[in-house]
N, C-alpha and C positions, 0 to 999 in steps of 0.2 A: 333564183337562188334563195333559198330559206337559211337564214340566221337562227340557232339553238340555242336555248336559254333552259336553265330550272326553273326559273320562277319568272312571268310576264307580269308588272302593276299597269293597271290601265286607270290613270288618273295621275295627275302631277298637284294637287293639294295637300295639306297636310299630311292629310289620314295616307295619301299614296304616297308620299315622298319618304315618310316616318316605316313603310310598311317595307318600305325597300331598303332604308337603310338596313333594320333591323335585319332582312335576309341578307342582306349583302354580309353582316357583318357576321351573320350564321355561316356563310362559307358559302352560299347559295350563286352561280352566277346570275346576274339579277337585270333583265332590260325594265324599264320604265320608259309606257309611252304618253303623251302628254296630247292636246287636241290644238292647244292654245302655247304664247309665250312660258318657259317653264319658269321665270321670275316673274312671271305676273298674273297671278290667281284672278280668274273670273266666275269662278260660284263662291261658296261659302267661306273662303278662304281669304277674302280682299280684307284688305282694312289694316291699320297700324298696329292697334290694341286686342286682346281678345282680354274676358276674364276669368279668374282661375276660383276655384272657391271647391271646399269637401266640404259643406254644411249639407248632406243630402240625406233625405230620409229613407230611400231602398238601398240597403246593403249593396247592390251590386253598383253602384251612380256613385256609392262613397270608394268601395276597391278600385275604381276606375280611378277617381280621382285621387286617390291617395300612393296609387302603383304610378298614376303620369307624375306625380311629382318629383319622386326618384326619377325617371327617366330621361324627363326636361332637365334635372340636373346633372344626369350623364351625358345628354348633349352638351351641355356647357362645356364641359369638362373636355369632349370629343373635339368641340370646336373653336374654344376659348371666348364664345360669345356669351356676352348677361340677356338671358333670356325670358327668367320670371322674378319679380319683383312682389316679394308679401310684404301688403304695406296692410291687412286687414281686410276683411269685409264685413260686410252690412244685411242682413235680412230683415226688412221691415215690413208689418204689414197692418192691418187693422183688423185682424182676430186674432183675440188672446188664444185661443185654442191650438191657432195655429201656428204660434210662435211655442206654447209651451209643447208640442207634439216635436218641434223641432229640440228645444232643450233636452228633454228627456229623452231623444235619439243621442245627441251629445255626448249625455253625461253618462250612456250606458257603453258610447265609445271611449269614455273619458279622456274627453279634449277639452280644454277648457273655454268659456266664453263668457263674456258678458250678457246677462239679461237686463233692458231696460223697458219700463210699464210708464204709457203715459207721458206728462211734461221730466220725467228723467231724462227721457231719453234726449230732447231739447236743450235741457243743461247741459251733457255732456259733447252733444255735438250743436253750437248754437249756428253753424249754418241753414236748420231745420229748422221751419217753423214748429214752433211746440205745437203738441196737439193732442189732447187727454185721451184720444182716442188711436192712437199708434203704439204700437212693440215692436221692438225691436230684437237683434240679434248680434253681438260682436263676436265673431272669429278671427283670431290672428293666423288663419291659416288663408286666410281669402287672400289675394293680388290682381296683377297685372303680369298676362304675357305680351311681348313685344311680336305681335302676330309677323308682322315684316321677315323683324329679323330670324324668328323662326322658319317661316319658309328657308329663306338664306342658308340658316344654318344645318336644316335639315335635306340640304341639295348638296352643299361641303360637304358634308359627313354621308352621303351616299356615293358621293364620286371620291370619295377618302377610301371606301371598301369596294371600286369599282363597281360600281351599278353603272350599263347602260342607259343616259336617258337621252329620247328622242320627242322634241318638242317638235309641235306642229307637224304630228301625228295622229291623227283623226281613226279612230278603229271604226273598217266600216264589216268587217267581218271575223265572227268566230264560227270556228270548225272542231269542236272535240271529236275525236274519233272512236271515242269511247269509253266508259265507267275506267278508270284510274287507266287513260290513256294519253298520249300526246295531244295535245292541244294548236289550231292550226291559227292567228290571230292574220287579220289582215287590215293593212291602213291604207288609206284614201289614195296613196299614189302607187300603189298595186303591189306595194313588197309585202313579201307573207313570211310570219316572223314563227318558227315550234319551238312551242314551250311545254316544260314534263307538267306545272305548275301553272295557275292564273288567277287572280289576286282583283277583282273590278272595284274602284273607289272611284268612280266616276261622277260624285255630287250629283247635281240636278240632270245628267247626262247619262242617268246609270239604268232609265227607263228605260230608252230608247236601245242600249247594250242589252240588256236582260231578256226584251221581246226578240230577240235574235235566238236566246235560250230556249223561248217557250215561257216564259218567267213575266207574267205580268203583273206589275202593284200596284195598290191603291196611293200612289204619292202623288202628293202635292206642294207644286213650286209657287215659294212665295217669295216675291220684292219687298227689302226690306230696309232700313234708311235709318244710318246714324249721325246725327249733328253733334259740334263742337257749340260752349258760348262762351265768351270770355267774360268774367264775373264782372259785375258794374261796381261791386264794392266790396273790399274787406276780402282779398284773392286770397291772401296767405292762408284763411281758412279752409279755401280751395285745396290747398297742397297737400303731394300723397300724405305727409307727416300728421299730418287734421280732419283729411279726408278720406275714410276707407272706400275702397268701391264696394257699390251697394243694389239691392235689387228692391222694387217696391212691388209687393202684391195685393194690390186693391181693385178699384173697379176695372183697370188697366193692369197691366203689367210694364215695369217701366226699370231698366236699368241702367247705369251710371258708372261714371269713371272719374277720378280726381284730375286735373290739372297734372298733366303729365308729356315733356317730351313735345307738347301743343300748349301756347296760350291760352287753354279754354277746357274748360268742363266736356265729358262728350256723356251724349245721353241717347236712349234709343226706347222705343217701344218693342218688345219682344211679338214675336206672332201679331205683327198688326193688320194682317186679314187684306193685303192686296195680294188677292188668287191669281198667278197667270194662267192662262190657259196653254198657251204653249213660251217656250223660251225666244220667240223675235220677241215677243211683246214687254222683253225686260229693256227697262230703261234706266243709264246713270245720269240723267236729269233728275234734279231733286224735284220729291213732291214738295209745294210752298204748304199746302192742308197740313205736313206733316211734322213742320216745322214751326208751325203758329201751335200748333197742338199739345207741341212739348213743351213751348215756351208756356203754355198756360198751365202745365205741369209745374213750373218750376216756379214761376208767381204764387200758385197755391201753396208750396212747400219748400220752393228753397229760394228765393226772391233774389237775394243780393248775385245769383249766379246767371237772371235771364237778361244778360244783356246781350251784347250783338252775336249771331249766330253768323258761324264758317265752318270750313271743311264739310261740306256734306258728302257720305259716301253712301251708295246703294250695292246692295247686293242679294245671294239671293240663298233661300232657307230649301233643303228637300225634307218634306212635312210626310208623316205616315198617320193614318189614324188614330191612334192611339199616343202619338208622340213620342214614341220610340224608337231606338236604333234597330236595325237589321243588322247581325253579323252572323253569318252563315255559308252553310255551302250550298249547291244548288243541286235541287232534286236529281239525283241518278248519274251526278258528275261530280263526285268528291275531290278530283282535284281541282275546283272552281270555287274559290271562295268570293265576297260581294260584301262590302260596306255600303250601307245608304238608310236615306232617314237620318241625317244629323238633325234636323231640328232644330238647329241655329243655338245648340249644345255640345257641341264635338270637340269642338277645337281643344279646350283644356285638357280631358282626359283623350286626345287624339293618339299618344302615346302608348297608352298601353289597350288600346282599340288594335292600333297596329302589330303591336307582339299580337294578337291575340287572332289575328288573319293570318301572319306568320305561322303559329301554334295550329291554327287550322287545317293551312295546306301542306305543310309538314310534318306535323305529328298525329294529326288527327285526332287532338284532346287539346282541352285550354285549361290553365289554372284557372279563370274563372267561371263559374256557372254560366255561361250565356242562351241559357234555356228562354229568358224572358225578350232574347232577342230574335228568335226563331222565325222560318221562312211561314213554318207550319201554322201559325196565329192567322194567317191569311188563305184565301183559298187558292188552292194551285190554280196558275190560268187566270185570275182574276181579271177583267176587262180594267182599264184607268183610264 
């Protein structure tokens, strides 16, 4: 027997769970199948914190994030849960070039920020070791989402507008039937679900679906590991109220969270280059390399904060060449649309990624450009 749906989301992470409230709450009937527990995120989706920040230099990275922000505040509202917390952020880096290519992106948004050049920027935040060679950035539009409780709250508010969701549902088969035809989904214990609509957000999972398509990409899954420390001295400086979260772009890329909700700083290397080759090979065992690593980050430049290291959480990034998102339909099957390539960037503007899947398979237009996320950048068929 086949169950009938308008729209099928294959993926229970953010970007899937937000994609389905939003149809559900279109009018759409709406199943969501999940592979894994649907309160317990195992790709890019694990972890307490995520962070929020519209400092971006390409127009479409700033609509993204300036359209989730409204959004995450209509979930609030949807759900009665506090979900993103602007306490500031931080862009620091060590070219002047590169901090002022950011201002003057800024100021032609007209947002306001702080620029600081050099030991200013030390003054104002003396958690930091001075250092005449760093620029910085202040936006009071940067924060904290409560990653957790977003899942949560975006699984309430889908089952609020009736979305079907079925966890520990493994799709091991698609069958479109044809260019704007029914769609046949099938999962691991042999029910086959048709759908007019289908919606794939399946993170690090969404190769293996795609080659089902004909759809092959160049992505690459990588393990990725964020640490807590609790400061050795002088915490209060720590707190969101003193401490915005911040990104550092130097030899490393390296960013940061205040003292929040956790005893302890949490800090991470972005794209830190452990390639899996397939998904066994992930592991939530912390790397110890990659925690002596950090802590030698933070002796350099923020001292009073490396003291003892906890919570370690791993998880894992879907990397495209280029570092960009996918959001698209699929060559000769318009009602198929496909999220993947977060890049271990999604989560904050995961909001209006999701209208914008919705807008896909429904309307066949998005308010926003998303030319630059195109399947077409890659070669059809590509081997990975």
């Amino acid at each position: 027997m086949q169950d009938a749906f308008d729209v099928t989301v294959v993926g229970g992470g953010i970007i899937g769970l937000l994609t389905a409230w939003q149809l559900g709450e279109s009018g759409k009937h709406t199943l969501l199948l999940e592979q894994h527990e649907i309160s317990s995120p195992q790709g890019s989706s694990r972890g307490s914190s995520r962070m929020y920040g519209d400092t971006h230099l390409r127009d479409i990275d700033f609509h993204l994030a300036r359209d989730s922000r409204y959004l995450w505040r209509e979930l609030e509202r949807e759900t009665g849960q506090e979900l993103l917390y602007l306490n500031g952020g931080l862009d620091i880096t060590v070219s002047r070039d590169s901090i002022m290519e950011i201002a003057a992106k800024l100021n032609s948004r007209r947002i306001p920020f702080d620029l600081f050049e050099g030991a200013a920027f030390g003054r104002k935040y003396p958690q930091w070791r001075r250092n005449s060679k760093t620029y910085a950035i202040y936006s009071p539009n940067g924060g904290i989402l409560r990653a957790d409780r977003c899942i949560n709250a975006a699984v309430s508010a889908a089952r609020k507008q009736k979305v079907v969701i079925r966890d520990w549902s493994r799709v091991v088969g698609i069958d479109p039937e044809g260019p704007s035809k029914t769609v046949l989904v099938k999962i691991s214990s042999g029910k086959i679900y048709r759908t007019q609509k289908l919606v794939i957000a399946a993170g690090p999972w969404a190769q293996r679906i795609l080659m089902r398509l004909g759809v092959g990409l160049p992505l690459d899954v990588s393990q990725e590991q964020t640490v807590y420390f609790a400061p050795r001295r002088n915490a209060e400086l720590f707190m969101p109220e003193n401490s915005p979260v911040w990104d550092w772009d130097g030899s490393e890329f390296v960013y940061g969270f205040p003292i929040f909700e956790k005893a302890g700083i949490k800090i991470a290397f972005h794209q830190d280059g452990h390639h899996l080759k397939n998904l066994r090979e992930f592991r939530k065992t912390p790397s110890e390399s990659v925690i002596k690593r950090l802590r030698a980050f933070l002796n350099r430049h923020m001292p009073d904060a490396a003291g003892e290291a906890f919570g370690v959480t791993t998880c894992l990034y879907t990397n495209t060449p280029d570092d960009d998102f996918v959001v698209d339909t699929i060559p000769g099957f318009p009602q198929i649309a496909v999220f993947t390539g977060d890049n271990g960037r999604a989560f904050h503007c995961a909001p209006a990624i999701s209208r914008t899947l919705k807008e896909l398979v429904c309307e066949r237009k998005t308010k926003i450009n998303i030319s630059p996320f195109s399947l077409k950048r890659f070669k059809r068929g590509q081997d990975v």
